[in-house]
C-alpha positions as CSV (number, residue, x, y, z in Angstrom):
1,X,-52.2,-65.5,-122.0
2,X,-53.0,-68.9,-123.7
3,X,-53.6,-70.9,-120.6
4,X,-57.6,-70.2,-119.9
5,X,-58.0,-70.8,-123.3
6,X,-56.4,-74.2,-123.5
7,X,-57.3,-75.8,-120.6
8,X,-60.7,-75.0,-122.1
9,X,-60.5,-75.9,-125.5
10,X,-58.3,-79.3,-124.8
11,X,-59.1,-80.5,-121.1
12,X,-63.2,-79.0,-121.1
13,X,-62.7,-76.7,-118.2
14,X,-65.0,-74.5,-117.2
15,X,-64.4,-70.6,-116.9
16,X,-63.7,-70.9,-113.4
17,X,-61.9,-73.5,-113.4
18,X,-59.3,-72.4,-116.0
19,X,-59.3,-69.1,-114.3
20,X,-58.5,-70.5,-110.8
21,X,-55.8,-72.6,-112.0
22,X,-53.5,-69.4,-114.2
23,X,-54.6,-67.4,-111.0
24,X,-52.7,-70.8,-108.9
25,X,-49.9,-70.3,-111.2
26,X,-49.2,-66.9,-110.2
27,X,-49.6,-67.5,-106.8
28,X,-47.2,-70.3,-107.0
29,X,-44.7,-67.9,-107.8
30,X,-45.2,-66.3,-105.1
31,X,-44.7,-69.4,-102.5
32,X,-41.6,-70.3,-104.5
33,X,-40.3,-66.8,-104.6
34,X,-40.1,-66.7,-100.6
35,X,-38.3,-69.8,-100.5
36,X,-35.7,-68.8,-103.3
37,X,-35.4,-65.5,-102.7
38,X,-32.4,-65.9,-100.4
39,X,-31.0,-68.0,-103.0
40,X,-31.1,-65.9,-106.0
41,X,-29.5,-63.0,-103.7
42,X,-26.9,-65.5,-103.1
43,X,-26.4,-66.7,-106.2
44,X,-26.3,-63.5,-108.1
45,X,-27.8,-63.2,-111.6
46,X,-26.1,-65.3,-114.1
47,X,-26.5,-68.4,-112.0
48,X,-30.0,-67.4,-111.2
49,X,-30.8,-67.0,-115.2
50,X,-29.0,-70.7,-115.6
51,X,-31.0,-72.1,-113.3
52,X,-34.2,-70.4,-114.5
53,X,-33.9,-71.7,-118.5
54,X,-33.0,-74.8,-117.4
55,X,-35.9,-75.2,-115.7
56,X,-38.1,-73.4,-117.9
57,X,-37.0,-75.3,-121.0
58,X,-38.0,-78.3,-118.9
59,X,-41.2,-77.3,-118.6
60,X,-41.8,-76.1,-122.0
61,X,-41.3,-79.4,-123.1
62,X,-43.3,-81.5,-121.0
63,X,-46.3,-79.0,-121.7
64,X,-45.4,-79.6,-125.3
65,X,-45.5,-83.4,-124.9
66,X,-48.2,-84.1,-122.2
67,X,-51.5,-85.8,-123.1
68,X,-53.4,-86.0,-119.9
69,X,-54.8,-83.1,-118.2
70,X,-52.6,-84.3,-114.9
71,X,-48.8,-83.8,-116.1
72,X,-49.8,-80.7,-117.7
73,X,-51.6,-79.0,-114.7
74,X,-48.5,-80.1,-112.1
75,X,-46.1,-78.8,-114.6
76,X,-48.1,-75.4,-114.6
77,X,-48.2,-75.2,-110.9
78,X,-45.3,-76.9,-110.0
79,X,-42.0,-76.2,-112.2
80,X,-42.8,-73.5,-114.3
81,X,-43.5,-71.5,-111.3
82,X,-39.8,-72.4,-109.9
83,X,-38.3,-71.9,-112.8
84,X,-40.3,-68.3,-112.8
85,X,-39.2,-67.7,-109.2
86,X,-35.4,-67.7,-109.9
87,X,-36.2,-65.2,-113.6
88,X,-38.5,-62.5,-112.1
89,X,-36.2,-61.3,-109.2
90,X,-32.7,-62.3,-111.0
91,X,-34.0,-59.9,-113.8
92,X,-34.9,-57.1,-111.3
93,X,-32.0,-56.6,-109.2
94,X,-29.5,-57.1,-112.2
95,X,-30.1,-52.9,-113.1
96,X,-29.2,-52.3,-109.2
97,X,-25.8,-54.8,-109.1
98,X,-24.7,-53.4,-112.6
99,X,-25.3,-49.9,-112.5
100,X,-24.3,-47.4,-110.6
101,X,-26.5,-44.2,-109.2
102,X,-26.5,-41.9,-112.1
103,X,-27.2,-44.7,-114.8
104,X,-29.6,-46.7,-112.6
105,X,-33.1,-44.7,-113.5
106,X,-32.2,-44.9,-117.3
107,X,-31.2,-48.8,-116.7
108,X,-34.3,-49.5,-115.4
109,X,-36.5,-48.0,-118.4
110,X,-34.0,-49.9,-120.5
111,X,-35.4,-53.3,-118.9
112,X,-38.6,-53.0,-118.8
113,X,-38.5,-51.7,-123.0
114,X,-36.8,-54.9,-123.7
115,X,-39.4,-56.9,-121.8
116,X,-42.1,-55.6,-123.5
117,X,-40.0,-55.9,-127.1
118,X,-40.2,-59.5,-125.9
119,X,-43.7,-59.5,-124.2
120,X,-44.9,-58.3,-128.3
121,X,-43.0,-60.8,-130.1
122,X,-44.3,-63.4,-128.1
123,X,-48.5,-62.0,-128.9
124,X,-47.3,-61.8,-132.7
125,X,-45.9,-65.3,-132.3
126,X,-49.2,-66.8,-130.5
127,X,-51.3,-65.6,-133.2
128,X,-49.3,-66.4,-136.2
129,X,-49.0,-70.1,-135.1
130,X,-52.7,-69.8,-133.7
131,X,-53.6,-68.5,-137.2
132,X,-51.2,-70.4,-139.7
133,X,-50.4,-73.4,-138.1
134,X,-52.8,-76.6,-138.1
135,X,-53.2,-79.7,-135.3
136,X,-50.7,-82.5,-136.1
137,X,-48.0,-80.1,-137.2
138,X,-44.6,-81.8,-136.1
139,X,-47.4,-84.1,-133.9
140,X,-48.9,-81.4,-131.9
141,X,-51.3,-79.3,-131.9
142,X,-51.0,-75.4,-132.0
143,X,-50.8,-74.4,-128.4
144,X,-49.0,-77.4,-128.2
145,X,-46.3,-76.4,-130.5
146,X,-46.2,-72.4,-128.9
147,X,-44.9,-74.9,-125.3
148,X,-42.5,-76.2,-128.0
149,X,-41.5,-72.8,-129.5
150,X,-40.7,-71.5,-125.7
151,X,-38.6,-74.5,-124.6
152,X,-36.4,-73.8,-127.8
153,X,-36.1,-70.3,-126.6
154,X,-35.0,-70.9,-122.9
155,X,-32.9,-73.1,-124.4
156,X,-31.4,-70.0,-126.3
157,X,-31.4,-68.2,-123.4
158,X,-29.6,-70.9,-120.8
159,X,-26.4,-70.6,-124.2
160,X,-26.9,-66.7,-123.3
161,X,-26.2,-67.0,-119.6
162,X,-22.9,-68.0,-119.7
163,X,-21.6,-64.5,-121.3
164,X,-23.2,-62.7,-118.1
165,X,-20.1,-62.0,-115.7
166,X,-21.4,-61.7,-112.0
167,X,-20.7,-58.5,-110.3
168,X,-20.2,-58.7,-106.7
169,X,-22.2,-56.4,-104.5
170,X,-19.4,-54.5,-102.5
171,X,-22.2,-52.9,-100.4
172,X,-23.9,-56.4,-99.6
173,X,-23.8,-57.6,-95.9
174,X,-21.6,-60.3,-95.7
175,X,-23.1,-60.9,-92.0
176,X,-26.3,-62.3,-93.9
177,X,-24.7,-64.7,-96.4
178,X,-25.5,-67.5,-93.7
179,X,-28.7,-67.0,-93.0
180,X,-31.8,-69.6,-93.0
181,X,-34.8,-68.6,-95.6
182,X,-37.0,-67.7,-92.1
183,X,-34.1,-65.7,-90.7
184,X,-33.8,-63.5,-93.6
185,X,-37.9,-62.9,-93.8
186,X,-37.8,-62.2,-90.0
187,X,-34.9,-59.6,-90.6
188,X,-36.7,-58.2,-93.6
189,X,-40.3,-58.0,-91.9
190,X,-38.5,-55.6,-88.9
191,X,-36.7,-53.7,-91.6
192,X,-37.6,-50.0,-91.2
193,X,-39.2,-49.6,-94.9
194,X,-40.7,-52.5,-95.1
195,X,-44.1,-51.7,-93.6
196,X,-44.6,-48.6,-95.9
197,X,-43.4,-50.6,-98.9
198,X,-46.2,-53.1,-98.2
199,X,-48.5,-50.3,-97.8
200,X,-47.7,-48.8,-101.2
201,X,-47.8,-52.9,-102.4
202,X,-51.6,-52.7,-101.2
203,X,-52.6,-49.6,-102.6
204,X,-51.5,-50.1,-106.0
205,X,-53.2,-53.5,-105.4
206,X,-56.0,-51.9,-108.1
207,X,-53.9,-51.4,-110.7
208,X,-51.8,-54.8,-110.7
209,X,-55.1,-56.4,-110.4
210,X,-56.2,-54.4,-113.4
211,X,-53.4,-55.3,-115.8
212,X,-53.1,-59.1,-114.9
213,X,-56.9,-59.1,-116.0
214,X,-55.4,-58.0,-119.3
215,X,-54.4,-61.6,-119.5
216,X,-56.7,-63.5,-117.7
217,X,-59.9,-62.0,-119.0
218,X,-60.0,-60.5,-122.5
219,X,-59.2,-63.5,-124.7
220,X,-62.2,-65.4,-123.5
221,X,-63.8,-62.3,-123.4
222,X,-63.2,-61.1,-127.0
223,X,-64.1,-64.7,-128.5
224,X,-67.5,-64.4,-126.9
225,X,-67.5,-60.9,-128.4
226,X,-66.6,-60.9,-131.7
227,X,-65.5,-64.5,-132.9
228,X,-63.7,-68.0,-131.8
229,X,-61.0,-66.8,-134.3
230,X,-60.3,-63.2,-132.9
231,X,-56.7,-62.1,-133.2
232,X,-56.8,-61.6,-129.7
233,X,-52.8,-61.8,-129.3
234,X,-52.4,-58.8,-132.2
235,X,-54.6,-57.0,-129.8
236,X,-53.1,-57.2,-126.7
237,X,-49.7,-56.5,-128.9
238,X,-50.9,-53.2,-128.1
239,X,-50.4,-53.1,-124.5
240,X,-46.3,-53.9,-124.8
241,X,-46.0,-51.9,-128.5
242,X,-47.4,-48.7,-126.8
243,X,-44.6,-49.2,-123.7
244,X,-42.0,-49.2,-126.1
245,X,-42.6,-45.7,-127.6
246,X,-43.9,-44.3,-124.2
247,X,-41.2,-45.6,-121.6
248,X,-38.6,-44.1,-123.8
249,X,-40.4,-40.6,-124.1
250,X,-41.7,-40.9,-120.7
251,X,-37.9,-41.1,-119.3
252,X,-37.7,-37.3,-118.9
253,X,-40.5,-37.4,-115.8
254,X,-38.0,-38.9,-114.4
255,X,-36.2,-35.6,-113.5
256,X,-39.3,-33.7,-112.9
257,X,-41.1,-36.2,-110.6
258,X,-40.5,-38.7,-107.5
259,X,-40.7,-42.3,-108.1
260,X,-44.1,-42.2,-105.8
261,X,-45.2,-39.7,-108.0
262,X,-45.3,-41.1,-111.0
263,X,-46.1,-45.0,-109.4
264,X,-49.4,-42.9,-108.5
265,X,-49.9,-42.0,-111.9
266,X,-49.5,-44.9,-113.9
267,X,-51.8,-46.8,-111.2
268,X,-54.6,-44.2,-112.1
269,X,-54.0,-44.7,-115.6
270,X,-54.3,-48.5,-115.4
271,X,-57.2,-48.4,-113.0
272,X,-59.1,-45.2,-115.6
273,X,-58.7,-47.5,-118.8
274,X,-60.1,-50.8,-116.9
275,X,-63.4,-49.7,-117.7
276,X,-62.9,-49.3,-121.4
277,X,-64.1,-52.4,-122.8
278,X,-67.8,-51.8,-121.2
279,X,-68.6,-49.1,-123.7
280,X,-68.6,-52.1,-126.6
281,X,-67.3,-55.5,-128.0
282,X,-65.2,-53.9,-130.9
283,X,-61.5,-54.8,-131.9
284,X,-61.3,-50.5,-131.3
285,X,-62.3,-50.6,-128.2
286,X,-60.0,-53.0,-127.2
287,X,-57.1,-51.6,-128.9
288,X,-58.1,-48.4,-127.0
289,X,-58.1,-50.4,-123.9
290,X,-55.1,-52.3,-124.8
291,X,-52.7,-48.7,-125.6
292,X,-53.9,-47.1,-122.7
293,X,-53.0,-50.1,-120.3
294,X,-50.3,-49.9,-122.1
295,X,-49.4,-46.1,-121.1
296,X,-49.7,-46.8,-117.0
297,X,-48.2,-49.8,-117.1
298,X,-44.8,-47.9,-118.8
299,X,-45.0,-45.2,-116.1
300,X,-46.2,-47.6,-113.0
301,X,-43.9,-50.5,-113.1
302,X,-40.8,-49.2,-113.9
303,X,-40.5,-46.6,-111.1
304,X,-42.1,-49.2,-108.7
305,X,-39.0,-52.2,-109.9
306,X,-36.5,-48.6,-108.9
307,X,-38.2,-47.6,-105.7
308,X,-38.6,-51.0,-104.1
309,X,-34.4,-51.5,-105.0
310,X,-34.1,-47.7,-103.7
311,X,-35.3,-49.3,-100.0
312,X,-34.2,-52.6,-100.1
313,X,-31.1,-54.1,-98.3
314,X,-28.1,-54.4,-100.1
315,X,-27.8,-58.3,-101.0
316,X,-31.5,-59.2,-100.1
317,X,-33.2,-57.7,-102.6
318,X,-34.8,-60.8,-104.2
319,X,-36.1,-61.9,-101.0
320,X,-37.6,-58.2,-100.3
321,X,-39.9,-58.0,-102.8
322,X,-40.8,-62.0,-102.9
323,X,-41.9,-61.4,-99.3
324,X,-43.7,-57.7,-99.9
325,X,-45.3,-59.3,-103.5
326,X,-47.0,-62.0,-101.3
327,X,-50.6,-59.4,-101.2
328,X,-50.1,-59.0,-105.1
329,X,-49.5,-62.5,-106.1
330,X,-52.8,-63.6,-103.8
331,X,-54.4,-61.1,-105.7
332,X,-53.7,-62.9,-108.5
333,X,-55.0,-65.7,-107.6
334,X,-58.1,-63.7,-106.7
335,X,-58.3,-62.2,-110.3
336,X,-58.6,-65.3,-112.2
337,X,-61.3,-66.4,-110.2
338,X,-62.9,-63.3,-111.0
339,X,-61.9,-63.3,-114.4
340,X,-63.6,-66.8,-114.9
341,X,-66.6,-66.5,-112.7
342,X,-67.5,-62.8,-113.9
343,X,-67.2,-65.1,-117.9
């Protein structure tokens, strides 16, 4: 969220600029997820969340320490993205490998309510120190010192990873353990889903795109609006806050509906309240926009981390959605271009 906003504030970079490199990040993630995948399927999830706060705590400090516009960018696009590439899948299969079919819908609401408990604290935390804090504090300055704040956290988290006990997939293919990173991508690309799970990745394309603009765009956007000091993090607070009532209340669809269903309805939600902040540059508008992105985003994504485990090999999950995320995470890169050109 902070990214655009600091690599203009402390390197001078224009909108675009800014934009193209948080929309590079995400489609580092991408590249590395491909390559890991097969990995993290491999490795199982404790390992995978090791490996990810080590790496992640790395990168939090060198972001915290570096003062040239070079280290900073390659740690952006480089390691944080690898470090991303082990968390994002690792955290996704774990409701699959731990539950079993009668838990697994319920499990999978579970994780995505603590994500955005997390994804809330960390806005409240960006703004208090954004707010409260001052340059030179503990010799950094403010953004600075929120780098600082997350390497302390992985840290906390890479202490947590050694109470996670790996479960071993009894259904998983042992046949596949062997296989190279392009062998398992070949065998995935011929599996019998995967062409309709790619099709269901690009017509939802509008509503991913929608929510990462969330991030990308309204910052900038409500600085130019309303002040330089806007509380933008208290207001996109509202996106994860309005998750964690919903997803819990919204659990009951599950027995009503299909997963493709209600992955349909969250992406008309996101896409509907995309055009909220054109009717005026309020702090209610955005809240508005901020709840109801909040409301899709608890019905879409949930059901669409079950369905793509639903249809994924047993013991390749990881690398199945790094390789049917590639359209997603290019769009990414094509929203904050947007994002900073349209600024």
């Amino acid at each position: 969220m902070i990214l655009p906003v600091y690599l203009s504030d402390e390197f001078d970079y224009n909108d675009t600029a800014a934009g193209t490199v948080w929309g590079a990040t995400a489609l580092m993630v991408a590249f590395y997820s491909v390559i890991i995948g097969p990995a993290v399927d491999k490795l199982g999830v404790a390992k995978s969340a090791m490996f990810s706060s080590i790496l992640s705590g790395i990168s939090g400090l060198l972001l915290a320490i570096a003062d040239g516009e070079a280290m900073f960018v390659v740690t952006v696009i480089i390691l944080f993205p690898i470090s991303a590439a082990f968390a994002i899948p690792a955290g996704k299969i774990a409701p699959r490998r731990y539950t079993d079919e009668d838990t697994r819908q319920a499990a999978y609401s579970t994780f995505f309510w603590t994500l955005m408990v997390v994804q809330a604290t960390t806005y409240g935390v960006v703004d208090v120190i954004l707010h409260n804090s001052y340059d030179g504090n503990l010799g950094m300055n403010e953004y600075q010192q929120i780098f600082a704040l997350g390497a302390v956290i992985s840290g906390v988290a890479f202490l947590l990873s050694f109470f996670i006990s790996e479960k071993e997939d009894l259904e998983e293919d042992k046949s596949t353990q062997s296989e190279t990173v392009w062998g398992a991508v070949c065998s995935l690309c011929g599996h019998k889903n995967f062409c309709r799970y790619v099709w269901l990745v690009i017509l939802t394309f509008g509503a991913r795109f929608s929510y990462r603009m969330l991030e990308a765009t309204l910052p900038k956007y409500m600085q130019r609006k309303i002040d330089e000091d806007v509380l933008y993090g208290t207001v996109i607070m509202a996106t994860p806050i309005t998750a964690i009532f919903a997803a819990p209340l919204l659990t009951s669809l599950l027995y009503c509906f299909k997963n493709y269903t209600l992955i349909i309805v969250g992406a008309v939600i996101l896409a509907g309240f995309s055009f909220i902040p054109m009717i005026e540059g309020h702090y209610a508008v955005f809240v508005v926009y901020c709840v109801g992105m909040g409301l899709g985003q608890s019905i879409f994504q949930p059901r669409l981390w079950e369905y793509t485990m639903e249809i994924a090999p047993r013991g390749k999950e990881a690398t199945y959605m790094a390789v049917a995320n590639i359209p997603i995470m290019a769009g990414a890169m094509a929203s904050g271009v947007m994002s900073g050109s349209f600024l």
